[in-house]
Rosetta silent file (secondary structure, phi, psi, omega in degrees, C-alpha in Angstrom):
SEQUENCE: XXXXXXXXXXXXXXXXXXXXXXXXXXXXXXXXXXXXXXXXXXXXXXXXXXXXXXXXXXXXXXXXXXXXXXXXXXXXXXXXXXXXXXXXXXXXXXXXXXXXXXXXXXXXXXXXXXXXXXXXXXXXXXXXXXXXXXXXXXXXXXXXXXXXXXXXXXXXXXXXXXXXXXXXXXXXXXXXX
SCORE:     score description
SCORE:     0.000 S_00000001
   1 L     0.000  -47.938  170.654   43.985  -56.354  -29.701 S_00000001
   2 H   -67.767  -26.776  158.919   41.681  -57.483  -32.604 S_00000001
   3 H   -30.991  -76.568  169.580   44.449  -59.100  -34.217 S_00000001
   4 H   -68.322    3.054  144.180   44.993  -61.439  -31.611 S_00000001
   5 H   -50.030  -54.392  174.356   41.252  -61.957  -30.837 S_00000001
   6 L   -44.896  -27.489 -176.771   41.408  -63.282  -34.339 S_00000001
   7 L   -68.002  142.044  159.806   44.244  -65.766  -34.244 S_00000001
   8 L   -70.336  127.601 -171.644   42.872  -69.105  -33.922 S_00000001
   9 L   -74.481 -175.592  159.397   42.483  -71.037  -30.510 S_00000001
  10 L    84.302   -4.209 -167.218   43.836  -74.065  -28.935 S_00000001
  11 L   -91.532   -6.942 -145.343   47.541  -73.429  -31.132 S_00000001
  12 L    80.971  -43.008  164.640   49.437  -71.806  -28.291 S_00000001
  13 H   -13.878  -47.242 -178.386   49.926  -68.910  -30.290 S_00000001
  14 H   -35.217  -54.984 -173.533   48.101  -66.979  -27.626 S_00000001
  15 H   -52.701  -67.823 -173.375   50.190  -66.961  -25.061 S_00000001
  16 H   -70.279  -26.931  163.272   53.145  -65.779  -27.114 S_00000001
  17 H   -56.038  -29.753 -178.065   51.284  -63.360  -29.283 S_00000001
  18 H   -94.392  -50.010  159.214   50.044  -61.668  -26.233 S_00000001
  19 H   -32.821  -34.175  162.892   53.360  -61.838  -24.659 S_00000001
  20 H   -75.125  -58.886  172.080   55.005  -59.994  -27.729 S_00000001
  21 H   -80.705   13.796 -173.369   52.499  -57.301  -27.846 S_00000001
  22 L    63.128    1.670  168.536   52.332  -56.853  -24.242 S_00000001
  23 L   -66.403  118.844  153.539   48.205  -57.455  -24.304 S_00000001
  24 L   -59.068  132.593  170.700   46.502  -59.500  -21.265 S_00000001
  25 L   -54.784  -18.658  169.131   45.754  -62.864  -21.796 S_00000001
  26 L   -91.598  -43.601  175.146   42.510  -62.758  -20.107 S_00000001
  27 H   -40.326  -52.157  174.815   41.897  -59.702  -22.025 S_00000001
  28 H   -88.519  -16.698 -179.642   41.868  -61.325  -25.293 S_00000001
  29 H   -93.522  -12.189  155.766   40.150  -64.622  -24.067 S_00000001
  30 H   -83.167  -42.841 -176.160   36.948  -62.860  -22.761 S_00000001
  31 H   -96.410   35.274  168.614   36.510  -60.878  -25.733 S_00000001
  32 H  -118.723  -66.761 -151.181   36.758  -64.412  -28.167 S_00000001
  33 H   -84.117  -12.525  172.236   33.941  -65.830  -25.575 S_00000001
  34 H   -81.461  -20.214  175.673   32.233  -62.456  -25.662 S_00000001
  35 H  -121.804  -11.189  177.602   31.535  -62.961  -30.227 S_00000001
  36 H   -73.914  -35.725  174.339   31.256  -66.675  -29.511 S_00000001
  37 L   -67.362  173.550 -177.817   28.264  -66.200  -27.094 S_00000001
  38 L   -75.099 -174.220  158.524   24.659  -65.651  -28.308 S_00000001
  39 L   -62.936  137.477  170.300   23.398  -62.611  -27.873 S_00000001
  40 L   -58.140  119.810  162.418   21.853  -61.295  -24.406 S_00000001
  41 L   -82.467  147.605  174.130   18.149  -61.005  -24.413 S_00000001
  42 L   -68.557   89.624  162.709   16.744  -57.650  -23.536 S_00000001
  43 L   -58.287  137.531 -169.766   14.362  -57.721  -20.964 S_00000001
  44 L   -82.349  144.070 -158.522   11.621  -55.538  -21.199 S_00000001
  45 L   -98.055  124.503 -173.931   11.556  -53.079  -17.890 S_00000001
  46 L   -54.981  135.192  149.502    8.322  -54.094  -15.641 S_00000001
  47 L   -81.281  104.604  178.703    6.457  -50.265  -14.633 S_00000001
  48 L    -4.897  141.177  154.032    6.796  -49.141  -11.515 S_00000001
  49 L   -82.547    9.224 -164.309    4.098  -49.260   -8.909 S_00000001
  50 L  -110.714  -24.059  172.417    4.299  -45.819   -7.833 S_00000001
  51 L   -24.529  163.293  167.959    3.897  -44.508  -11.961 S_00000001
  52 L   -96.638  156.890  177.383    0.696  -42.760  -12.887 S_00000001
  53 L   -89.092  163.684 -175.451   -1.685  -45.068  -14.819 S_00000001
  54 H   -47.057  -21.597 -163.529   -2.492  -44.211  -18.249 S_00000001
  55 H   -92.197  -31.438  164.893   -6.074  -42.579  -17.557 S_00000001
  56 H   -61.295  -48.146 -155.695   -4.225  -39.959  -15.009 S_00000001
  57 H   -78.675   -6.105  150.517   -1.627  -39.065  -17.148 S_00000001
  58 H   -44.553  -54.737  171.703   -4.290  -38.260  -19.993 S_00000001
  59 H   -54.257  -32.340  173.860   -5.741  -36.664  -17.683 S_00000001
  60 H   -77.607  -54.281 -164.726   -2.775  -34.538  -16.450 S_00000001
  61 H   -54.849  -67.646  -62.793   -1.580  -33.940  -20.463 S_00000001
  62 H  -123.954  -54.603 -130.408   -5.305  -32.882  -20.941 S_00000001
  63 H  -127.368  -15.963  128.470   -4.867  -30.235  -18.058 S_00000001
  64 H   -74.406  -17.927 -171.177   -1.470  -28.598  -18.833 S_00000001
  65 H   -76.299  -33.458 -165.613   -2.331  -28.544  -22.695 S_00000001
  66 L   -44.258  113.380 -155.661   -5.609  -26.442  -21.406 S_00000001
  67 L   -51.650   37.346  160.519   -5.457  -22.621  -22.619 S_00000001
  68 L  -117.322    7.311 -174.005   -5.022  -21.340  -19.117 S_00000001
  69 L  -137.166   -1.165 -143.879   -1.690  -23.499  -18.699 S_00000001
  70 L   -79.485  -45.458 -170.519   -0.851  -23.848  -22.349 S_00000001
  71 L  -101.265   26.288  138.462    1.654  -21.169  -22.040 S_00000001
  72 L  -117.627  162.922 -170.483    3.301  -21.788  -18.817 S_00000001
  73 L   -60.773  139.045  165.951    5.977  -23.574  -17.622 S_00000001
  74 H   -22.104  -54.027 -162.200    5.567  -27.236  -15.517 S_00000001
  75 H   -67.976  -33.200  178.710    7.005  -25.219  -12.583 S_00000001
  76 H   -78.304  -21.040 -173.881    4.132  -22.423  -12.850 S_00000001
  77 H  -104.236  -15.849  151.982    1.883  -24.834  -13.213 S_00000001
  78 H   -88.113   22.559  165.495    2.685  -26.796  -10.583 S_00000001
  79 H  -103.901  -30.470 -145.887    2.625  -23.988   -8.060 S_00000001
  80 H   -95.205  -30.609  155.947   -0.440  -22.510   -9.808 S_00000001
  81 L   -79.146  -27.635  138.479   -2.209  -26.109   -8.663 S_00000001
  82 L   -39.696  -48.831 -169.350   -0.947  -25.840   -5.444 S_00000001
  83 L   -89.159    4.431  158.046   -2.417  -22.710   -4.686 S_00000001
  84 L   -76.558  -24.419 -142.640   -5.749  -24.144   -5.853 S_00000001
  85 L   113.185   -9.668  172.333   -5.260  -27.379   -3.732 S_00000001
  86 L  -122.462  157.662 -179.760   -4.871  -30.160   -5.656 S_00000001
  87 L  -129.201   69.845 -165.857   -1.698  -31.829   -6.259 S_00000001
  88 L   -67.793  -43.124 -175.622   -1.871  -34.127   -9.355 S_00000001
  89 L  -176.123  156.364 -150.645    2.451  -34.688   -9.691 S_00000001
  90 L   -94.129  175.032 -167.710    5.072  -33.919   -8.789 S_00000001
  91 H   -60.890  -29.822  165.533    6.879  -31.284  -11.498 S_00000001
  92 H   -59.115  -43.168  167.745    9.518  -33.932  -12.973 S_00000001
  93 H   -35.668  -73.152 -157.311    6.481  -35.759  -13.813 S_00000001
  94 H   -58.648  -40.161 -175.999    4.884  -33.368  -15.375 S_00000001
  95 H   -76.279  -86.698 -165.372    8.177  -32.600  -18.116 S_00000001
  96 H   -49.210  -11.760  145.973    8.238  -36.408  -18.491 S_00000001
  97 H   -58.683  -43.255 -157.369    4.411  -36.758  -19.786 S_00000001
  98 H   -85.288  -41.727 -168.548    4.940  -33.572  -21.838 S_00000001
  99 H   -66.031  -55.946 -148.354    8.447  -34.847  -23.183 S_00000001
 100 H   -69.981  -48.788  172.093    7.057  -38.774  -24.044 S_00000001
 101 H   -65.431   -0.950 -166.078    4.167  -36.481  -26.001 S_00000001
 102 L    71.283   34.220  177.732    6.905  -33.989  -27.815 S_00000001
 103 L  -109.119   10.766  138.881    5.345  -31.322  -26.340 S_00000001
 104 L   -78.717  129.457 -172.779    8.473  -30.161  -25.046 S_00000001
 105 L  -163.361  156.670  173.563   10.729  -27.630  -26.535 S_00000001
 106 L   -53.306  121.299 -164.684   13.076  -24.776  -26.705 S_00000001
 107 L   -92.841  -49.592 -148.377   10.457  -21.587  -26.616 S_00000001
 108 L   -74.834  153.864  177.835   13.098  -18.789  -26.874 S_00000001
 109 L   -72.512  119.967  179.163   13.820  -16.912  -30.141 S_00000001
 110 L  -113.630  115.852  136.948   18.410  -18.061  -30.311 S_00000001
 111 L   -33.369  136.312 -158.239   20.108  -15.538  -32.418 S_00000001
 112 L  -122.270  164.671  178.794   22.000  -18.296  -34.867 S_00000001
 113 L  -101.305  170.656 -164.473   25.960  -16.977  -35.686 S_00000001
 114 L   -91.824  154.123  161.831   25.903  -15.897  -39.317 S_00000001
 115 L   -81.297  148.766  179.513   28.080  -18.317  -42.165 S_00000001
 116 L  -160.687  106.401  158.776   31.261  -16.427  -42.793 S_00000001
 117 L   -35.170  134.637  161.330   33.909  -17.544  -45.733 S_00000001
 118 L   -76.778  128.451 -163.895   36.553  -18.698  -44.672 S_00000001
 119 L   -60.645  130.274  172.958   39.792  -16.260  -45.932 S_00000001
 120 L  -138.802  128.225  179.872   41.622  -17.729  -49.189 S_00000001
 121 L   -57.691 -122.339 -138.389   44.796  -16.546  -50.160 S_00000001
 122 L    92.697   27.176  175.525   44.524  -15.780  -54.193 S_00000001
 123 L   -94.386  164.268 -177.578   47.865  -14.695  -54.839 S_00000001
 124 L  -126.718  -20.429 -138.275   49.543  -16.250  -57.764 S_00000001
 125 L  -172.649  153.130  172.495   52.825  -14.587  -57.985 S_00000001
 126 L   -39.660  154.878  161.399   55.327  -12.607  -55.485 S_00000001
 127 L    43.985   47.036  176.169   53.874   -9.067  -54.126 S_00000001
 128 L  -116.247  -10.614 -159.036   49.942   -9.635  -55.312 S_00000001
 129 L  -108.723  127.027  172.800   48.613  -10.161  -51.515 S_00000001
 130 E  -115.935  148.127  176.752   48.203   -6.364  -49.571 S_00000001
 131 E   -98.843  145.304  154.472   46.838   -6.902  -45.806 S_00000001
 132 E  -138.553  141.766  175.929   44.301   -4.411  -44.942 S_00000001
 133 L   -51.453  161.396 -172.614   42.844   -3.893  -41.342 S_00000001
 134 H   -44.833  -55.872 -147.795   39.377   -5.145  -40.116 S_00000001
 135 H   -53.209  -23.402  147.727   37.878   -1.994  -39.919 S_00000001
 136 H    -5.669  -84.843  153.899   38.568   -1.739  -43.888 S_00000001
 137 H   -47.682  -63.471 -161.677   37.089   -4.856  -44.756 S_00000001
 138 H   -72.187   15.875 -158.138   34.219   -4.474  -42.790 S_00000001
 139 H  -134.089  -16.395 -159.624   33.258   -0.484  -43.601 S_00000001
 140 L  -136.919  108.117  144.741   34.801   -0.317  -47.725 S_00000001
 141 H   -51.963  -69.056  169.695   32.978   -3.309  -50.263 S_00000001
 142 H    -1.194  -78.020 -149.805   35.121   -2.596  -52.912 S_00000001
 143 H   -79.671  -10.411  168.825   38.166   -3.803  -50.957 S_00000001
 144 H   -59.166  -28.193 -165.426   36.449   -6.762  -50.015 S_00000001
 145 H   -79.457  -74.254 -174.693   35.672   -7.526  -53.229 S_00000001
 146 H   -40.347  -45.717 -169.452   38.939   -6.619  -55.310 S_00000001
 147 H   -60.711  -35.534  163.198   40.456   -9.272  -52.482 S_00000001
 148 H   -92.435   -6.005  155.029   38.413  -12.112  -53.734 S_00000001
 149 H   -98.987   17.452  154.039   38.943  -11.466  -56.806 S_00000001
 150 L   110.188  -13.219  146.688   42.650  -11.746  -56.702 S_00000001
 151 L   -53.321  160.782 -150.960   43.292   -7.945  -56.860 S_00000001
 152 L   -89.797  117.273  175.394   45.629   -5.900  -55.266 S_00000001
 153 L   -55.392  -23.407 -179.999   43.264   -3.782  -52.780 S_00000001
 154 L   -83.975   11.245 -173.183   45.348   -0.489  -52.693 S_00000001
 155 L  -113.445   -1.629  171.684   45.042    0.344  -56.291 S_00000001
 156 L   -99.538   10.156  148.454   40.736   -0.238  -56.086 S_00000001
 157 L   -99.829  -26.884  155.700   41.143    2.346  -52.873 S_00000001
 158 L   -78.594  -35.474  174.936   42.748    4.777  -55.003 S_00000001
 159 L   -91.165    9.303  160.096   39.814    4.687  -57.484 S_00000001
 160 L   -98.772   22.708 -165.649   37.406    4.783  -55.083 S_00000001
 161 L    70.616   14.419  176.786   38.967    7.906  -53.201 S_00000001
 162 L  -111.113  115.094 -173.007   40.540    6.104  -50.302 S_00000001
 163 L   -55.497  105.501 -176.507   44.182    6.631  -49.871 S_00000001
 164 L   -34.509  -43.760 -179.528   45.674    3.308  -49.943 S_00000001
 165 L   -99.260   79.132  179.121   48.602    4.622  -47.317 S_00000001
 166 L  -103.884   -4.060 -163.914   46.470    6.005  -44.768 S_00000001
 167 L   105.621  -25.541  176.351   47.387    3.589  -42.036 S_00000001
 168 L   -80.199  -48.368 -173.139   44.478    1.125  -42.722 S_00000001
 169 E   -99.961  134.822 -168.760   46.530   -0.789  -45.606 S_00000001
 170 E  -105.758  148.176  139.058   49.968   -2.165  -45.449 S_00000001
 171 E   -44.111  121.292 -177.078   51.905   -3.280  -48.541 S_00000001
 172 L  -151.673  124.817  179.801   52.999   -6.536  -47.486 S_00000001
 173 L  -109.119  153.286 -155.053   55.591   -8.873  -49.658 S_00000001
 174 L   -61.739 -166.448  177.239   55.508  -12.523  -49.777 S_00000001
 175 L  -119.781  130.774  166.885   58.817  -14.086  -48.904 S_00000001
 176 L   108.561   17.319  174.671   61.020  -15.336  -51.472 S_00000001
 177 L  -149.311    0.000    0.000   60.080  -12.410  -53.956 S_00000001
């Protein structure tokens, strides 16, 4: 499609260019008058009449940052102003003052997932790669170890006193060796 946007107008070339590639012809002739036009100016958006004016919502940020609201939520505190009696905004309000100051944010403690290597084969040569089961890896260092460094894990489970054929580790040969 940008190809033919590109082609020069007024040759005919359009027609048949779009006709070959199966593109509409209006398709490509709006988006040529679309880089030819100026730019759109942005109007700036007028504020509502119904908005709080600047001296309320100071007044409202002033009055949730206050230590007897500091640590609850918009929602507590607009119920918590209800049951006084006054009704300053409504609760959407209140998260859009607090957002336009940053004073919104995730509170809870998120457990993050741990970085974990990705698995790299290290064999060089036929019959160097042994499989061993998770619970292996994750309970014997050694064999974790021997495996990144390109060793065969059942003979560093015989010197540490774990029988290589026990059922956790398989022998396993590459194909083609």
């Amino acid at each position: 499609m940008t190809a033919v946007v590109a082609l020069p107008a007024g040759h005919g070339l359009t027609t048949a260019v779009c006709a070959a590639l199966a593109v509409s012809r209006a398709s490509v002739l709006w988006h040529r008058a679309a880089l030819t036009a100026p730019p759109r100016a942005v109007k700036p958006r007028a504020p509502l009449p119904q908005a709080l004016p600047k001296s309320e919502q100071n007044q409202l940020l002033a009055h949730l940052c206050a230590p007897c609201f500091a640590d609850q939520t918009p929602t507590e505190d607009f119920a918590s102003l209800l049951d006084e009696g006054t009704c300053l905004c409504g609760v959407r309000t209140m998260y859009r003052i607090l957002t336009a100051q940053g004073e919104v944010a995730e509170r809870r403690r998120e457990r993050r997932h741990p970085i974990c290597q990705k698995p790299e084969l290290l064999a060089e040569a036929p019959n160097q790669v042994s499989l061993s089961c998770v619970h292996a890896l994750d309970c014997d260092s050694s064999a974790q170890n021997s495996v990144h460094q390109g060793g065969a894990v059942a003979e560093n489970c015989e010197t540490d006193g774990v029988h290589p054929h026990s059922g956790c580790f398989e022998e396993m040969a590459l194909p083609g060796g």
